[in-house]
C-alpha positions in Angstrom: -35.1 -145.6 5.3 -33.0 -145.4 1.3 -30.2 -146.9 2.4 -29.3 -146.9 -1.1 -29.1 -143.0 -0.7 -27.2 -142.8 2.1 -24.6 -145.1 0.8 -24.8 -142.6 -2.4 -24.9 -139.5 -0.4 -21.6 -141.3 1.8 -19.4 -142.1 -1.4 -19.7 -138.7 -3.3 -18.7 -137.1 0.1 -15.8 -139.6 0.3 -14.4 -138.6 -3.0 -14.9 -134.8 -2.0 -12.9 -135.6 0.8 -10.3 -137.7 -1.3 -9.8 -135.6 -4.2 -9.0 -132.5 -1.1 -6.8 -135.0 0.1 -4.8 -135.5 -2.9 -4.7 -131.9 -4.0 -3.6 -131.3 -0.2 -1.2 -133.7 -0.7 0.2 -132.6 -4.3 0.3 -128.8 -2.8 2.6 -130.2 0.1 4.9 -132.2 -2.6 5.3 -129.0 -5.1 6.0 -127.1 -1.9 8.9 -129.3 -0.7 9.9 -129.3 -4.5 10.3 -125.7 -5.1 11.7 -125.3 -1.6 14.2 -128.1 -2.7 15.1 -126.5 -6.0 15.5 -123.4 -4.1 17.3 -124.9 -1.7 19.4 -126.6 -4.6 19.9 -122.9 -6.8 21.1 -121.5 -3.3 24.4 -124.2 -3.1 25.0 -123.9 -6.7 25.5 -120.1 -6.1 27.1 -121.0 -2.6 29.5 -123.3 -4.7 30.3 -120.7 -7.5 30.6 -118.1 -4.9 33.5 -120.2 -2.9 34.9 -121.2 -6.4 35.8 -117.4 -7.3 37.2 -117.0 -3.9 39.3 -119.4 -3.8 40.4 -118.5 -7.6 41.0 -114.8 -6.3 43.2 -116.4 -3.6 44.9 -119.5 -5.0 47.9 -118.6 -7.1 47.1 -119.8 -11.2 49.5 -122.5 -12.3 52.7 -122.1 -11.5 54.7 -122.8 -14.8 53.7 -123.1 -18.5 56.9 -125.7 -19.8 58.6 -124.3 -17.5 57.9 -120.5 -17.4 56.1 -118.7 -15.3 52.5 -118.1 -16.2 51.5 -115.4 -14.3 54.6 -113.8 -15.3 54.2 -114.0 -18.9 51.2 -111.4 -18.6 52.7 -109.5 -16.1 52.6 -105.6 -16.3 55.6 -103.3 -15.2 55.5 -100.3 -14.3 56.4 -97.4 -17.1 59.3 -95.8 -16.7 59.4 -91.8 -17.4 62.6 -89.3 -17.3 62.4 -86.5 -15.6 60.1 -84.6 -18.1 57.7 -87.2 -18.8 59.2 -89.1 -21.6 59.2 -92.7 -22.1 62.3 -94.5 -21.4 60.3 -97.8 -20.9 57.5 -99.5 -21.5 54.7 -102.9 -22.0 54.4 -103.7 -25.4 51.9 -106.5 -26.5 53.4 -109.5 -28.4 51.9 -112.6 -29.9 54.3 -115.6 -29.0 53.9 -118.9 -30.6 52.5 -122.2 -28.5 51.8 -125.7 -29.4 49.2 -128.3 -28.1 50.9 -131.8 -28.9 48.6 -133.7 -28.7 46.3 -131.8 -30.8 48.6 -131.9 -33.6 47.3 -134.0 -36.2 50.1 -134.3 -39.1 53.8 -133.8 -37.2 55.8 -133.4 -39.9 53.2 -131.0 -42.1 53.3 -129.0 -39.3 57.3 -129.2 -39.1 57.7 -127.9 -42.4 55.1 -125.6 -42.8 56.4 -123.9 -39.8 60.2 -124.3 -40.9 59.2 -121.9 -43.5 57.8 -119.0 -41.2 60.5 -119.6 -39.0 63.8 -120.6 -40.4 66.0 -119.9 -37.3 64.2 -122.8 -35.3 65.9 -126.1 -35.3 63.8 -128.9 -37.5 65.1 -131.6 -35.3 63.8 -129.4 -32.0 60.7 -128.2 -33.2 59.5 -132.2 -34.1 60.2 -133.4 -30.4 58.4 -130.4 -29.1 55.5 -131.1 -31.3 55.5 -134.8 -30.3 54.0 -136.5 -27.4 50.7 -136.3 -25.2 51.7 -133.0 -23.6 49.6 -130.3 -23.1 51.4 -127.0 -24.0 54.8 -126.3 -25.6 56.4 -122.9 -26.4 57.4 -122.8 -29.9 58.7 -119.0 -30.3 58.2 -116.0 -27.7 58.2 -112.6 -28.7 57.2 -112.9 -32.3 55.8 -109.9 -35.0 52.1 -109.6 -36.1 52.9 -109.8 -39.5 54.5 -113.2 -38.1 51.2 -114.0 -36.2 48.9 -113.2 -39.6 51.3 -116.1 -42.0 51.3 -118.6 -39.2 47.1 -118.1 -38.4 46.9 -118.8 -42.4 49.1 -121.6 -42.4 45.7 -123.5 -41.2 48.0 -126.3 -38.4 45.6 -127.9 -35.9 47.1 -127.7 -32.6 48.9 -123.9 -33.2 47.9 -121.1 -31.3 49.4 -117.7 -29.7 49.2 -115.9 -26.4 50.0 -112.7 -25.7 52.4 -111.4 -23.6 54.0 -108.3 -22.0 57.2 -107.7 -23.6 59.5 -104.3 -22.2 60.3 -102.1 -25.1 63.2 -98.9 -24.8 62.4 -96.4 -27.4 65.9 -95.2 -26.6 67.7 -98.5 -27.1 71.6 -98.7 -26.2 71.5 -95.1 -24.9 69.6 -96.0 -21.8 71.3 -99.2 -21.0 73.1 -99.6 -17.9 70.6 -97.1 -16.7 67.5 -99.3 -16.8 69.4 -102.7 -17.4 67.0 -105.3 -18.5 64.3 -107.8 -18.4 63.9 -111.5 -19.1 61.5 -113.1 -21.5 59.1 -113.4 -18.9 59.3 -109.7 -18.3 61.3 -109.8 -15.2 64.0 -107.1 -14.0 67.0 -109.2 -14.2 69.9 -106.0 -14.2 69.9 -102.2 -13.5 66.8 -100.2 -12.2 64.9 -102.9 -13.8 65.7 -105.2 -11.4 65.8 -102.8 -8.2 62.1 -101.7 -9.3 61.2 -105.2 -10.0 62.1 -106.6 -6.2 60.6 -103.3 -4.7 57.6 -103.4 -6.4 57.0 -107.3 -5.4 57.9 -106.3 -1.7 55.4 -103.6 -1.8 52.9 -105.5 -3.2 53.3 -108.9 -1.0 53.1 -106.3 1.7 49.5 -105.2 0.5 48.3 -108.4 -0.7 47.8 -107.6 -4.1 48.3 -109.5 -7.4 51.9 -108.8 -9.5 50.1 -108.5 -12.2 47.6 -105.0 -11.8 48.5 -102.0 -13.6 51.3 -100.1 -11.9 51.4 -96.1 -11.9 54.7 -94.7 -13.7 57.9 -94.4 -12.0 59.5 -90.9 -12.7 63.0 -91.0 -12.7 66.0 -88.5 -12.4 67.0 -88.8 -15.9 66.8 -86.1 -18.4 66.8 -87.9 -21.5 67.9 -85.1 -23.7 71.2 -84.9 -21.3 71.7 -88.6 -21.6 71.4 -88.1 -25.2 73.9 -85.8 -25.6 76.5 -87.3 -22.7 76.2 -91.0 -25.1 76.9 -89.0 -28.5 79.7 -87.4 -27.5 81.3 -90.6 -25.6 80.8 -92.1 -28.6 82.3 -90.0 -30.4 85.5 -90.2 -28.0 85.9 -94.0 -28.7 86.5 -93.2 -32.2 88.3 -89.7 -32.1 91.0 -91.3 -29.5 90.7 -94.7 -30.5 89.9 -95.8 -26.4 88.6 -98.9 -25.3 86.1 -97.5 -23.3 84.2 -94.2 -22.0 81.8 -93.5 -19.5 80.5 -90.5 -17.7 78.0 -89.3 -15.2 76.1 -86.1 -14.8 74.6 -85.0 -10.8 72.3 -82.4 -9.5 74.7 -81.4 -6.8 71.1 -79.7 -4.8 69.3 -82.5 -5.4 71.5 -85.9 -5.9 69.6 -86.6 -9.0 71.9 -88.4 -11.7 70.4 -86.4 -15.2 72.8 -88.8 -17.3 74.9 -92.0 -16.9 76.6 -93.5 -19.8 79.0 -96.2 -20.1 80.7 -97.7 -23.0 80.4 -100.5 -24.3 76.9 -100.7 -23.9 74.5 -103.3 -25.2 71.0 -103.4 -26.5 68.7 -103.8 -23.2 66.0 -104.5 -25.9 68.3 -107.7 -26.6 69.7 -108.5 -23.5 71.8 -111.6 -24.5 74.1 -108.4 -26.4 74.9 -107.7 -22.5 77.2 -110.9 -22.5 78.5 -109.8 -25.9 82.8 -109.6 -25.9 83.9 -106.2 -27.4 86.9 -106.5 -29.4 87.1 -109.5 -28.5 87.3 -108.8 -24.7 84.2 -110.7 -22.3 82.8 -108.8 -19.9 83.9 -105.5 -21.3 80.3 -104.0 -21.6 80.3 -103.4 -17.3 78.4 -100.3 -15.8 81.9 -98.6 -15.4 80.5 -95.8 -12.9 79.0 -97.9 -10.6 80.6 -101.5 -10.3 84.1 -100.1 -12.0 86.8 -98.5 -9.6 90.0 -97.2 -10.8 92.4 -94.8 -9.7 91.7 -91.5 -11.3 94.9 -89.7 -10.8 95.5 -85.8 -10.2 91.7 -85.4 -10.0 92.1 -86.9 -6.2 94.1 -84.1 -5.6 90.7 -82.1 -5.4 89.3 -83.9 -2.3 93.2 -83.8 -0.8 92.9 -80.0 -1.2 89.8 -79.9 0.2 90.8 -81.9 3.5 93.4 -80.1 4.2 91.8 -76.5 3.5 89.1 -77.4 6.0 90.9 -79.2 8.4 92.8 -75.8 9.5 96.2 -76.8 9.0 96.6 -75.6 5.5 95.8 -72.2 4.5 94.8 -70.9 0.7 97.6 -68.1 1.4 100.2 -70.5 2.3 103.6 -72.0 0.2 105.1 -75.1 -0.2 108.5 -75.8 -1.6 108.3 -78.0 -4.7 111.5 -77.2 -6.1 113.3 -81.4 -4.9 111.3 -84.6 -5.5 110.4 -86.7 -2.1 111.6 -89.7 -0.6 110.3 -92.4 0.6 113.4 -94.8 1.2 114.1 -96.3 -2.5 110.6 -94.6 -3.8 110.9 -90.9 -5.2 108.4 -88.3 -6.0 108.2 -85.8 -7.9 106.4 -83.3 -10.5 105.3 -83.8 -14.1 106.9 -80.6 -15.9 107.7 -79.4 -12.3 108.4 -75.9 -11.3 111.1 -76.4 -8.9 110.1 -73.3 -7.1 108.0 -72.3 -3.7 104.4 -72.7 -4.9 101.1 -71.1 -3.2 98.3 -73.2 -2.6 96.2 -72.2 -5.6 99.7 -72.9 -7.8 99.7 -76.0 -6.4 96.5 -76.8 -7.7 96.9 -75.2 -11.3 99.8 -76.8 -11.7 98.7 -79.9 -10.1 102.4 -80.4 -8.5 102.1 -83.8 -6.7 105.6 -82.8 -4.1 103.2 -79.7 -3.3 99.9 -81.9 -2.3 102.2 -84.4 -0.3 103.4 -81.5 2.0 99.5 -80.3 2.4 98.5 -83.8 2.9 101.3 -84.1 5.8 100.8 -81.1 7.4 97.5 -82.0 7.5 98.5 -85.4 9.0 97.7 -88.6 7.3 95.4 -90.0 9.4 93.2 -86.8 9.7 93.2 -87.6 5.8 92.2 -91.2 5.9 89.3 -90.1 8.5 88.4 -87.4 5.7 88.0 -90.0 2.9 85.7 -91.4 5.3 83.6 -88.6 6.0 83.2 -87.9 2.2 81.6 -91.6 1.8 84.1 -93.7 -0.1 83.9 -96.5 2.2 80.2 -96.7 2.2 78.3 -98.4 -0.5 76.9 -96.7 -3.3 73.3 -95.2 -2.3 72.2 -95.7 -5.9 69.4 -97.8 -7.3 71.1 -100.1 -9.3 72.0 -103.6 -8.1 75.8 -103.8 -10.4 77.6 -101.6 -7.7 81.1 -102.2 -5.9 82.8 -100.5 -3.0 86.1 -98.0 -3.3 89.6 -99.9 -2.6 91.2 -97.9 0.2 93.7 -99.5 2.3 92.2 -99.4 6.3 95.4 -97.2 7.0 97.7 -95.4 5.0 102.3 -95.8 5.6 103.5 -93.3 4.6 104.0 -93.5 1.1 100.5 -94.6 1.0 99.2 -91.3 2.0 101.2 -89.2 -0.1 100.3 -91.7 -3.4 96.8 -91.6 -2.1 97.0 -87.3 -1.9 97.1 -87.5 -6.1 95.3 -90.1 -6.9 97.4 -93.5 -6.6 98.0 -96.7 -4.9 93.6 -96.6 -3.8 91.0 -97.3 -6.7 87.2 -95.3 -6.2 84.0 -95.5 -8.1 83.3 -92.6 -10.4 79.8 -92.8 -8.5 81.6 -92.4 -5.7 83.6 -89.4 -7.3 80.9 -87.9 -8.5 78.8 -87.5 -4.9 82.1 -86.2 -3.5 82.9 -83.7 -6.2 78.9 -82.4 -5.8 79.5 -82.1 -1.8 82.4 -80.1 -2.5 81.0 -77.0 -4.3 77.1 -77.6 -3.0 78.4 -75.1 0.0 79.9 -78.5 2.0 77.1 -81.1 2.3 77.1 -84.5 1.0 73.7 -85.9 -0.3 73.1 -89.3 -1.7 73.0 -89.9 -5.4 69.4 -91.1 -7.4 68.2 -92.0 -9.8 64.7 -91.3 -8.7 63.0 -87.9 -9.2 63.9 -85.9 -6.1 63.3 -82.4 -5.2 65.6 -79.7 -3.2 63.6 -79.7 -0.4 63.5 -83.5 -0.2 67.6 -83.8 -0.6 68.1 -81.1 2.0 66.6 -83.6 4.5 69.2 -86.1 4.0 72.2 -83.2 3.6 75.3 -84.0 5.7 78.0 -81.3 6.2 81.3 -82.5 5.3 83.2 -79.0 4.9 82.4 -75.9 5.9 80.9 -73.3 3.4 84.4 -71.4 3.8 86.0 -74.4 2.2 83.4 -75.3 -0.7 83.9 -71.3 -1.7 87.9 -71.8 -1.4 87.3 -74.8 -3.7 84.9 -73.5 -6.1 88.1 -70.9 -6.7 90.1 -73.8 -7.3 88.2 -75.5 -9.8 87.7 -72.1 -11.8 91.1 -71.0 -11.9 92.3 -74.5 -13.2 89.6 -73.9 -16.0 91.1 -70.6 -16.7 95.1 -71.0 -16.2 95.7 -74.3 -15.8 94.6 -78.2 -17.2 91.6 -77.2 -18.2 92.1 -74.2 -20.5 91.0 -76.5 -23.2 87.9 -78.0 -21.8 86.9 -74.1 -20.4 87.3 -72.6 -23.9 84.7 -74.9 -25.6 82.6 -74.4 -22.8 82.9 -70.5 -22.6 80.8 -68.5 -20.8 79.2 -71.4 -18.2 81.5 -70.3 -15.3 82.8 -74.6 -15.7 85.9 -75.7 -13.8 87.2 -78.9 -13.1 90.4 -80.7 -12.7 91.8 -83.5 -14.5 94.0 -86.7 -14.0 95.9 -89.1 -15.9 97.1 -92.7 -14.3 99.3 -94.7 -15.5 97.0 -98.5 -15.5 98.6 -101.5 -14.0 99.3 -104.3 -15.9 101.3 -107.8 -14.5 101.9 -105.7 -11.3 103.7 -103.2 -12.9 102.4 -99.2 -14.0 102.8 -99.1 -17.7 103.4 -95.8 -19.1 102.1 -96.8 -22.6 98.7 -97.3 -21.0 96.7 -94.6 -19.7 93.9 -93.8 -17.9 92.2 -90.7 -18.6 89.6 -88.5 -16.1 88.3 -85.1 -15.5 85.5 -84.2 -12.3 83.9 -80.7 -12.9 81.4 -78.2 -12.0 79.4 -75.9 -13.5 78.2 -72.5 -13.1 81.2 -72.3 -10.2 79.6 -68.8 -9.5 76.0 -70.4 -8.4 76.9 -74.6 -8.7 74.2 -76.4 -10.0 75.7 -79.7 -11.2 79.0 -82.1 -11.0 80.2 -84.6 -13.5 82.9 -86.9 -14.3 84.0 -88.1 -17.6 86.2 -91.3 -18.1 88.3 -92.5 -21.0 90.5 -95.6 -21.0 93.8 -95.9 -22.7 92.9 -92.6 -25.4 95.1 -92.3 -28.3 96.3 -88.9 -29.9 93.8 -87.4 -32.0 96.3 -86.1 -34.0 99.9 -85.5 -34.3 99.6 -82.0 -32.1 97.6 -83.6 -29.4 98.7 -85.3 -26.3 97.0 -88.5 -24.5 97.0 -86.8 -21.2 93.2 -85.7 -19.7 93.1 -82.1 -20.7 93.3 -83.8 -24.4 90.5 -86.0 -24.0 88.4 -86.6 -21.2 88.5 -82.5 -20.4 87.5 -81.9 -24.0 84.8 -84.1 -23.9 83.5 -82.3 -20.5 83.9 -78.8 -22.3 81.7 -80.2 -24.8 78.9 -81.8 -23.2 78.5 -78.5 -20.8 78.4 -76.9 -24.0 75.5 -78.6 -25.4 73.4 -79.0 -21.9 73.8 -76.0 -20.3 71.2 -74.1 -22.4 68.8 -77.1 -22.0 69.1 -77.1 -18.5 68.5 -73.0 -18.2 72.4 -71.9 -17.8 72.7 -69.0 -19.2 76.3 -68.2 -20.6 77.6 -64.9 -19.4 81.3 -63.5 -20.1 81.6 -60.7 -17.3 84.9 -61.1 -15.6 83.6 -60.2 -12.3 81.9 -63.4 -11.6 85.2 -64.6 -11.5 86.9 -62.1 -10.0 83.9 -62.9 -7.4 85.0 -66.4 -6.9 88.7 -65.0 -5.6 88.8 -65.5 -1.8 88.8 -62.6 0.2 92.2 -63.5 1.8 94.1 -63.8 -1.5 92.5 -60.5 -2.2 94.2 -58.8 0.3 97.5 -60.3 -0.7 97.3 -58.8 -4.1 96.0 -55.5 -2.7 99.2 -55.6 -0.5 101.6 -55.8 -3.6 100.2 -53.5 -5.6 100.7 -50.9 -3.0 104.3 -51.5 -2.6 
C-alpha cells in the first residue's frame, strides 16, 4: 500500500478543505461588516434625523448682545388700507456686526470705520471691538450704499446681517394710526402693537414659528381720506396759530374709522421723534382721539337733545322760556348772545341756548340723562384697536348743577372716539356699533348693532343737525361744503387752567354728518386754543374747527361716491312731520 499517496491524496484534500474554510470565514466577516456599516449609516441618519427635530422644536438662541435673534428676522404682517394700498411694510436692511475676537488690528479698524460712520462714538466703538466676545452690534439699520464702502474697507472680523426693518410709505400721516415698531421689529405703539400681541397669541395657539410669512391685514383706512383729513389739520395749525388738531372720520353703517389724524404727530419711521417736545412742550405728540378727553362744549348739547327727544318727555314741537339766566345758588346760567324770548326745540338747537337745554335736560330728569350717557357708551372703554386709549370723565351722579353743565358740554370730559361712535348712533336710524379700524362690512356691523334711540328720534335729529348747517353755527362750514346734505353742531369750551376756566383759552370742536338725507358717515374735528385768522374772524368753532369740517367733506365726498345735489326738497324732506303740521296750521290762519 503508497502510503506516500495517501498522505498526498490527505494533504491536498486538507487544503481544499482549509482554503473553504477561510473563504467561509472571510464571507462571514464582510457580512458582519457591511451589516455593521449598515447598521452604523442607519444611526448616523437616526442621529441627523433627531438633530432637525429637535432644531424644528428648540427655540434658536435667545439673544444676540442682547437683542433678540429670532426677532431680528422676524416678518410682520403687511398692512393694507381699505383699497389695497400699502400703509406698511418689511423692508430688508444690512446692519453692521462685529466678531472681536476676529479683529486683527483695533484701532485700523476704529478709524477706518470712524470714517463710514461719523455719528458713532470712537471711544464706544474701541470697547465694542475689544475682547474675546463673540458678536457685537456695531450699527442696525444701515443703507446699501453703506454696506458696499464698509465691504471695501477690507476689516477682518466685520460682517452684516440682514434684518426686517418696518417701512410707512406714508410717513407722519399714518402715525398714531399704525404707531410703531422697535429695532427688533416689534409693535411697541398703535395697531402695531395690538397686531403684534394678537398675532403671537394666534400663533402660540397653533404652534407655529413668529417668524413665517404672514398674510396682509386689510384695514379700515382709506388712505386718500386720511390724506386729505392730515393736510387740512395742518393747515389749521398754521391758519389759526393752534397748538394742536386732530380729527376722526367713521362709517356710521359699518364702524369703520376711514381717517384719524392727530397733531403733533411724529415720524413712526423714527420712532424716538414720538418722545419729541413740540414747542417746547413733552408729551405733546399724544393720540388726542383716543387717550385725549376734553370737554367739547355746545356739541354735547347734541346727545342732550337727543335723550330728551327719545325719552318722551320733550317734544320737537315744544317751547322753553330762555328769556332769564338760571340759578343754582351763587352759580348763574345763561346764553351766549341770548334771545331772551320763548324758544322751540329746533331754536334751541340753532341757537344753541344753554338756559333752553337745561330745561329739556330737567324735564327730562337728570338721572334718566346720566343712565342715557350710559346707554350711548361713554363709560365703556374704547372698542378700538389701539392700545393709547382712556376712559370719558363723568361724575357716577350728577347735583344739580352737574346735570345742567353736563347738558352743554361742561363740568364731564369725553374722548372724541367716544364722540364720534355716539354722533354715528345718532343719525345711523338709532343703533350704536363699535368703532374699527379693521375692514368691516355692513352686514358684519349689523350683527353687533345696539338700539340706543328709536328711528323716530335719529330722523328728529338728523333735522337738527341740517338746520344748524343751514341757519345756524354752521352756515360757514355748510357753504364750503354745498351740496353734500352735511350738518353738524359746534362747541367752544373755555380750558381750565390752575382750577380756574380761562376765557383767553379756548377749545374748539365741531361733530357732523353727512349726506343727513341718506347718513353715511360722522366726524369730529378738534382744534386747541385757535387764534383769529384774521381781523374779521372770531376764535369760536364755527370759525375754525367748522371750517375745517366744511372743507374736508368737500374734498372726500366725491371720493367716497357722494354726489352733491342742490334740490331743496331733500331738505324740506328732513323736516318732521309734526313741525309740518305746525306750519301748515299758520299759514291757514
Amino acid at each position: 500500500m503508497n502510503f506516500g499517496l495517501v498522505e498526498n491524496i490527505g494533504a491536498k484534500n486538507l487544503d481544499i478543505i482549509n482554503i473553504d474554510g477561510t473563504k467561509k470565514t472571510r464571507a462571514k466577516l464582510t457580512s458582519r461588516r457591511i451589516k455593521l456599516v449598515i447598521l452604523f449609516i442607519i444611526l448616523i441618519f437616526l442621529l441627523i434625523f433627531s438633530r432637525l427635530i429637535f432644531l424644528g422644536m428648540a427655540n434658536n438662541e435667545k439673544n444676540i448682545m442682547g437683542s433678540a435673534r429670532d426677532l431680528t428676522t422676524a416678518s410682520r404682517p403687511d398692512l393694507n388700507d381699505r383699497n389695497g394700498m400699502k400703509i406698511a411694510l418689511d423692508i430688508t436692511v444690512p446692519s453692521l456686526y462685529a466678531e472681536p475676537r476676529n479683529i486683527i488690528n483695533i484701532d485700523e479698524a476704529v478709524e477706518k470705520l470712524s470714517k463710514e460712520l461719523p455719528d458713532i462714538d470712537k471711544e464706544w466703538l474701541r470697547n465694542r471691538l475689544s475682547g474675546e466676545k463673540a458678536f457685537a452690534w456695531i450699527a442696525r439699520e444701515l443703507t446699501t450704499k453703506q454696506q458696499k464702502r464698509i465691504f471695501r474697507l477690507g476689516i477682518p472680523g466685520i460682517d452684516f446681517r440682514s434684518e426686517s426693518k418696518r417701512f410707512y410709505p406714508s410717513s407722519v400721516e399714518v402715525a398714531h394710526l399704525v404707531g410703531a415698531v422697535n429695532r427688533d421689529n416689534q409693535g411697541i405703539a398703535g395697531f402695531e402693537r395690538f397686531i403684534d400681541e394678537k398675532e403671537i397669541a394666534i400663533l402660540q395657539e397653533i404652534g407655529l414659528a413668529r417668524g413665517r410669512e404672514l398674510e396682509p391685514v386689510n384695514m379700515s383706512v382709506d388712505l386718500r381720506v386720511q390724506h386729505i383729513m392730515h393736510n387740512e389739520l395742518s393747515d389749521a395749525m398754521v391758519r389759526y396759530q393752534a397748538i394742536a388738531a386732530a380729527g376722526v372720520l367713521m362709517d356710521v353703517r359699518s364702524g369703520e374709522i376711514l381717517a384719524l389724524v392727530s397733531l403733533p404727530d411724529f415720524d413712526p419711521n423714527k420712532p424716538a421723534s414720538a418722545l419729541e417736545p413740540y414747542n417746547g412742550v413733552k408729551g405733546a405728540r399724544i393720540n388726542r382721539i383716543t387717550a385725549g378727553k376734553f370737554e367739547l362744549g355746545s356739541t354735547f348739547k347734541t346727545i342732550s337733545f337727543a335723550g330728551a327727544l327719545d325719552s318722551g318727555a320733550v317734544k320737537i314741537t315744544d317751547k322753553f322760556d330762555a328769556t332769564n339766566p338760571i340759578g343754582f345758588g351763587r352759580f348763574t346760567i345763561g346764553d351766549y348772545r341770548g334771545k331772551k324770548r320763548v324758544l322751540s326745540v329746533p331754536e334751541i338747537f340753532k341757537y344753541s341756548s344753554n338756559i333752553g337745554t337745561i330745561k329739556m335736560m330737567q324735564t327730562m330728569g337728570k338721572e334718566n340723562y346720566r343712565s342715557f350717557l350710559t346707554k350711548l357708551g361713554f363709560d365703556d372703554p374704547l372698542p378700538i384697536q389701539l392700545p393709547e386709549t382712556t376712559r370719558s370723565s363723568i361724575p357716577e351722579k350728577f347735583s344739580d348743577v352737574g346735570a345742567a353743565t353736563a347738558s352743554f358740554g361742561h363740568g364731564l370730559s369725553v374722548t372724541p372716539m367716544h364722540m364720534v361712535a355716539a354722533i354715528g348712533a345718532i343719525v345711523n336710524g338709532g343703533y350704536y356699533v363699535p368703532p374699527t379700524l379693521y375692514k368691516r362690512s355692513v352686514g358684519e356691523a349689523a350683527r353687533l348693532y345696539r338700539r340706543v334711540i328709536s328711528a323716530d328720534t335719529s330722523a328728529k335729529m338728523r333735522y337738527l343737525l341740517r338746520l344748524n348747517a343751514l341757519e345756524g353755527s354752521g352756515r360757514k362750514a355748510n357753504k364750503i361744503a354745498d351740496g353734500y346734505r352735511f350738518g353738524g353742531k359746534t362747541g367752544t369750551a373755555e380750558k381750565v387752567v390752575d382750577g380756574r376756566y380761562d376765557s383767553e383759552k379756548t377749545f374748539a370742536a365741531f361733530v357732523s354728518a353727512f349726506p343727513l338725507d341718506e347718513p353715511k358717515y360722522a366726524m369730529i374735528i378738534i382744534i386747541d386754543e385757535p387764534q383769529k385768522e384774521n381781523e374779521m374772524s372770531g376764535t369760536t368753532a364755527g370759525w375754525n374747527a367748522g371750517m375745517v369740517s366744511g372743507r374736508i367733506v368737500k374734498r372726500v365726498a366725491p371720493m367716497l361716491g357722494i354726489l352733491p345735489s342742490f334740490d331743496k326738497n331733500l331738505d324740506s324732506e328732513l323736516i318732521p312731520a309734526e313741525l309740518k303740521e305746525i306750519d301748515n296750521n299758520l299759514e291757514n290762519i
